[in-house]
C-alpha positions as CSV (number, residue, x, y, z in Angstrom):
1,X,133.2,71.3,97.0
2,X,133.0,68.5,99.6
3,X,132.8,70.0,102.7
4,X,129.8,71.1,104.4
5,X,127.5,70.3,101.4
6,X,124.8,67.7,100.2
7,X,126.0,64.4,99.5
8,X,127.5,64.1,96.0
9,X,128.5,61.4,94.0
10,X,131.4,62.0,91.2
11,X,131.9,59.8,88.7
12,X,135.6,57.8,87.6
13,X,138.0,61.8,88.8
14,X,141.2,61.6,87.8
15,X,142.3,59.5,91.5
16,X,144.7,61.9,92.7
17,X,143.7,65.2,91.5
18,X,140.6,64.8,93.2
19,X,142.7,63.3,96.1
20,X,144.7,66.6,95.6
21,X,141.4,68.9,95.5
22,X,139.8,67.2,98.4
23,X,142.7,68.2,100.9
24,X,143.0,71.2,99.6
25,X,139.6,71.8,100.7
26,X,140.3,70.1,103.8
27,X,142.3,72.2,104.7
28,X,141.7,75.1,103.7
29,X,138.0,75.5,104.7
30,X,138.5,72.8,107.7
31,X,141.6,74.0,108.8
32,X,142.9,70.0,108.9
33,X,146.6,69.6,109.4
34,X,147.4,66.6,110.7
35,X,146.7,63.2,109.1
36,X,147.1,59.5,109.4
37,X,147.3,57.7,105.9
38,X,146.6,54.2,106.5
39,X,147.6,51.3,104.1
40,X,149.8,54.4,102.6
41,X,151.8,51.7,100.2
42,X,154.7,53.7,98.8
43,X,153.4,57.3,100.0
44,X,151.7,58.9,97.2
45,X,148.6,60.2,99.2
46,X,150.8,61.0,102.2
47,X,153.1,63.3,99.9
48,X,149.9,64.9,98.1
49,X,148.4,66.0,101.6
50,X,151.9,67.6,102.4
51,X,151.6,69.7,99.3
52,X,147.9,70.5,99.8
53,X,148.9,72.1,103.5
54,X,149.2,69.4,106.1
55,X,152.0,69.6,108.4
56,X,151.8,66.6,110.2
57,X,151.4,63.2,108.3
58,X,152.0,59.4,110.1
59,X,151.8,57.0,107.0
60,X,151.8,53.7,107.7
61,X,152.1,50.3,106.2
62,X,152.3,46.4,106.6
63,X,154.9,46.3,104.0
64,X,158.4,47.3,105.2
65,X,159.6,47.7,101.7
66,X,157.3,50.5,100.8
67,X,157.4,52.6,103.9
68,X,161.4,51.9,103.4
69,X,160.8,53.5,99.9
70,X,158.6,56.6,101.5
71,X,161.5,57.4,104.5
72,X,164.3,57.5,101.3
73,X,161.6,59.6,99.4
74,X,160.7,62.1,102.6
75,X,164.3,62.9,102.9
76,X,164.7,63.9,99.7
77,X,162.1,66.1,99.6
78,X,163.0,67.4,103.0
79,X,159.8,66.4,104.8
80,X,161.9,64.7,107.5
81,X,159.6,67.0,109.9
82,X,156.8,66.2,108.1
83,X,156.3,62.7,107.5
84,X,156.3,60.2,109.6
85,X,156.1,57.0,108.0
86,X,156.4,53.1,109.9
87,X,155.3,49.3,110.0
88,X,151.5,48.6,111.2
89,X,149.0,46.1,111.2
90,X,145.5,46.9,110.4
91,X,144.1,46.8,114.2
92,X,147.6,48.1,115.7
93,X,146.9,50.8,118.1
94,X,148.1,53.8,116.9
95,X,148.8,56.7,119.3
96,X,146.9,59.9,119.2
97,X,144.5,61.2,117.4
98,X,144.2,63.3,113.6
99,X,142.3,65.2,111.9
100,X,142.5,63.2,108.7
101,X,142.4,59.6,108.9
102,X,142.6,58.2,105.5
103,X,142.2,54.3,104.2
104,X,142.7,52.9,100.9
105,X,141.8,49.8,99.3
106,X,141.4,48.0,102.3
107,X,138.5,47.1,103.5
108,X,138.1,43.7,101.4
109,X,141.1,42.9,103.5
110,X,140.5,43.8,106.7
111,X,136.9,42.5,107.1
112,X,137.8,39.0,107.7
113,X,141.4,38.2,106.0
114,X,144.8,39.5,107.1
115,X,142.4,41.2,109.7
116,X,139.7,40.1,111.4
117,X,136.8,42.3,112.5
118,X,134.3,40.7,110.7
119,X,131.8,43.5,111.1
120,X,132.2,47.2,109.9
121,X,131.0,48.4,112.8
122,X,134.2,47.3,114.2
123,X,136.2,48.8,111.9
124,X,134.4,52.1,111.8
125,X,134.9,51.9,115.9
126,X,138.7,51.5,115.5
127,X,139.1,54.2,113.0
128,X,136.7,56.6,115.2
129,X,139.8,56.3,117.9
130,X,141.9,57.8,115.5
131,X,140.0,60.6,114.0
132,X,138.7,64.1,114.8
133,X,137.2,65.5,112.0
134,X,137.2,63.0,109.3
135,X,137.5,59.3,108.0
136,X,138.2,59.3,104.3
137,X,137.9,55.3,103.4
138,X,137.5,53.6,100.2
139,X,134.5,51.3,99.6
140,X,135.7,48.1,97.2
141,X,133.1,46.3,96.2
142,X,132.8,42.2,96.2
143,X,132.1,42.4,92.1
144,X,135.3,44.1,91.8
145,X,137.5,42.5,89.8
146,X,140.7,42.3,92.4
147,X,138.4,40.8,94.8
148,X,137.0,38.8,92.1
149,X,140.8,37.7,90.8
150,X,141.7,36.2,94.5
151,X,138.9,35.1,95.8
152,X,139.3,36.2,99.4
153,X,136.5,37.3,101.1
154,X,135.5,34.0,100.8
155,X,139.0,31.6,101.2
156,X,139.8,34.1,103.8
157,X,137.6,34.0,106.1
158,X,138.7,32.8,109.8
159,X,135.2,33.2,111.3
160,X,131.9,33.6,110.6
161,X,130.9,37.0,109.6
162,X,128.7,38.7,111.8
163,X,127.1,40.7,108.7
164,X,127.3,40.6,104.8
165,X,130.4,42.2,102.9
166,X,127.7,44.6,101.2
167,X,127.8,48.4,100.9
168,X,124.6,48.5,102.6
169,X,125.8,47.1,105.8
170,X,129.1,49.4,105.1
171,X,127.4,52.8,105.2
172,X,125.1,51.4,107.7
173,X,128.2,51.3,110.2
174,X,130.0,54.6,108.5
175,X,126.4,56.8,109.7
176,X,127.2,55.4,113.0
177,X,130.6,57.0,112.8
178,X,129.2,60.5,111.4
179,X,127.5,61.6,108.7
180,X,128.5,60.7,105.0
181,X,129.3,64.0,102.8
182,X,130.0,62.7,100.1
183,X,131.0,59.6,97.9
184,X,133.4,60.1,94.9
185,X,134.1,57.1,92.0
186,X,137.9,57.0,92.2
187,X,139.1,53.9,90.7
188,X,135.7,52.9,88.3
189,X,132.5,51.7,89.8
190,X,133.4,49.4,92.2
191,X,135.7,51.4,94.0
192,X,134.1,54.8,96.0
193,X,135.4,57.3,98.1
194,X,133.3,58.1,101.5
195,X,134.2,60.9,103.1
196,X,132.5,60.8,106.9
197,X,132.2,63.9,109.1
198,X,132.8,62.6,112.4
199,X,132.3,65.6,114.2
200,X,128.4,65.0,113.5
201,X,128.3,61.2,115.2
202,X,125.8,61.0,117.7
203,X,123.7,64.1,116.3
204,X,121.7,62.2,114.3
């Protein structure tokens, strides 16, 4: 269980069944239905939250290709009603506001590369627009080995960071936007799952 109890931290799940499992709960006990699957690459997450009960899912994308792939994909499975997927830039504004707001492996990215907040709080700001009761975004780690592989927190960077790229400075913006429930391994050590109960910020 993830909502509503201590912090917990699970080790390397199997990525999407515990993707699967943790709408589910959403919900089911949260009664979520809407979401917004950011960086949604071909879809996969956007079609598992369709099968785990939501009824309204934006999934969005820089790459035209994949989100080309998910609106072939959504018609097939009929979900023409359902999913709605398009072309975005990290920093975009999106209108409205979801439930759900789910990020993937973005956040190496978006710090100070192909975006350029260059402070989480920023980011966790941004995101807060967009979300009513929950941000779901993956930590990645600078000793992972993607980040490792290109080099570009540090090739990338366009200005001067006003903070570190550290996971302490990363969950000290995410308790600004709410209160962290709970943190899952999802792709090996360096890659973490937050999932932050933004109903709670400001009741600290």
């Amino acid at each position: 269980a993830v909502v509503g109890g201590p912090i917990t931290y699970v080790r390397k799940p199997r990525k999407f069944e515990y993707f699967e499992g943790l709408f589910s709960e959403l919900h089911q006990l949260s009664g979520c239905s809407t979401l917004l699957d950011i960086g949604c690459s071909a879809g996969l997450l956007s079609l598992i939250a369709v099968r785990a009960g939501f009824s309204k899912v934006r999934s969005l994308d820089h790459d035209s290709e994949y989100i080309g792939m998910l609106q072939d994909v959504k018609h097939v499975l009929n979900y023409d009603g359902v999913v709605d997927p398009g072309v975005f830039s990290f920093g975009d504004p999106v209108k409205g506001s979801y439930d759900v707001v789910v990020v993937g492996a973005l956040i190496h990215w978006v710090f100070t590369c192909t975006a350029d907040f260059r402070s989480f709080d920023g980011i966790f700001a941004y995101l807060s627009t967009m979300a009513r009761k929950y941000i779901l975004i993956e930590w990645v780690d600078s000793e992972d080995p993607a980040i490792k592989e290109l080099g570009h927190i540090d090739r990338c960077n366009s200005a001067v960071p006003m903070h570190p790229y550290d996971v302490h400075h990363f969950e000290l913006s995410a308790q600004k936007a709410g209160r962290i429930i709970s943190k899952a391994e999802i792709d090996g050590p360096t890659r973490v799952l937050y999932v932050i109960d933004v109903t709670s910020a400001g009741l600290k």
